[in-house]
C-alpha positions in Angstrom: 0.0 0.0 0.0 3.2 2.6 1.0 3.8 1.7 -2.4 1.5 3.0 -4.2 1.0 5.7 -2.6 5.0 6.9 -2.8 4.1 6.2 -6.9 1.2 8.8 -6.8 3.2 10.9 -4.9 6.2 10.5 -7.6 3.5 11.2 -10.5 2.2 14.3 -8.7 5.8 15.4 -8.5 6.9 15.1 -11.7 3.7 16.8 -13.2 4.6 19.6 -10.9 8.3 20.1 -12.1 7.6 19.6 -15.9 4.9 22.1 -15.6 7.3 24.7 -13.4 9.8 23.7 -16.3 7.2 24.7 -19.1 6.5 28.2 -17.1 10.1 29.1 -16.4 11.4 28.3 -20.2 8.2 30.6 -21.4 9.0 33.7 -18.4 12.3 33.8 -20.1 11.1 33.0 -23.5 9.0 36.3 -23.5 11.4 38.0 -21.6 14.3 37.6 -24.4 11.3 38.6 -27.1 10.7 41.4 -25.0 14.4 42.8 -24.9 14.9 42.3 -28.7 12.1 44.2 -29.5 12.7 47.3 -27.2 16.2 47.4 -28.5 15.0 47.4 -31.9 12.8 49.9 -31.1 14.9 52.1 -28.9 18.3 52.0 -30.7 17.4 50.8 -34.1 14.5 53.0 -34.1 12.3 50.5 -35.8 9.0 51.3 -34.1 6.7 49.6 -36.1 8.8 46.3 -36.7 9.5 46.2 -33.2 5.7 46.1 -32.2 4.7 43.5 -34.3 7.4 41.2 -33.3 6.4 42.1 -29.6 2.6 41.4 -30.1 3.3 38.8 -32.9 6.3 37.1 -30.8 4.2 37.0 -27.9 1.0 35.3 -29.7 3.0 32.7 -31.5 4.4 32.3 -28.0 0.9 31.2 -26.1 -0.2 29.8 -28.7 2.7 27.2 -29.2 3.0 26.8 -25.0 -1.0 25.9 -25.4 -0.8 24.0 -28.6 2.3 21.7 -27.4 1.3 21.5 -23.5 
């Protein structure tokens, strides 16, 4: 019986740290998409490029976290 609880108990785990995973590698996912595009837009001066790859970047991004989690 110990041991099938300590299984659940490994399962519940390991759901917990590949979703953490997920939500870490998509934090600094965005947060690399976010730096490009304000540098684009602040030093290259590309305004307009650099808010569609913001909004664009950051839509493909949920969408493709959704779509393959």
């Amino acid at each position: 019986m110990a041991d099938g609880t300590t299984q659940d108990e490994f399962r519940a785990h390991l759901d917990t740290y590949t979703s953490f995973s997920k939500l870490v590698l998509f934090a600094v996912l965005w947060v690399i998409l976010l730096l490009s595009s304000m540098a684009l837009g602040l030093v290259a001066h590309i305004g307009i490029l650099s808010l569609l790859l913001g909004v664009g970047g950051t839509i493909v991004l949920l969408i493709a976290f959704a779509v393959l989690g």
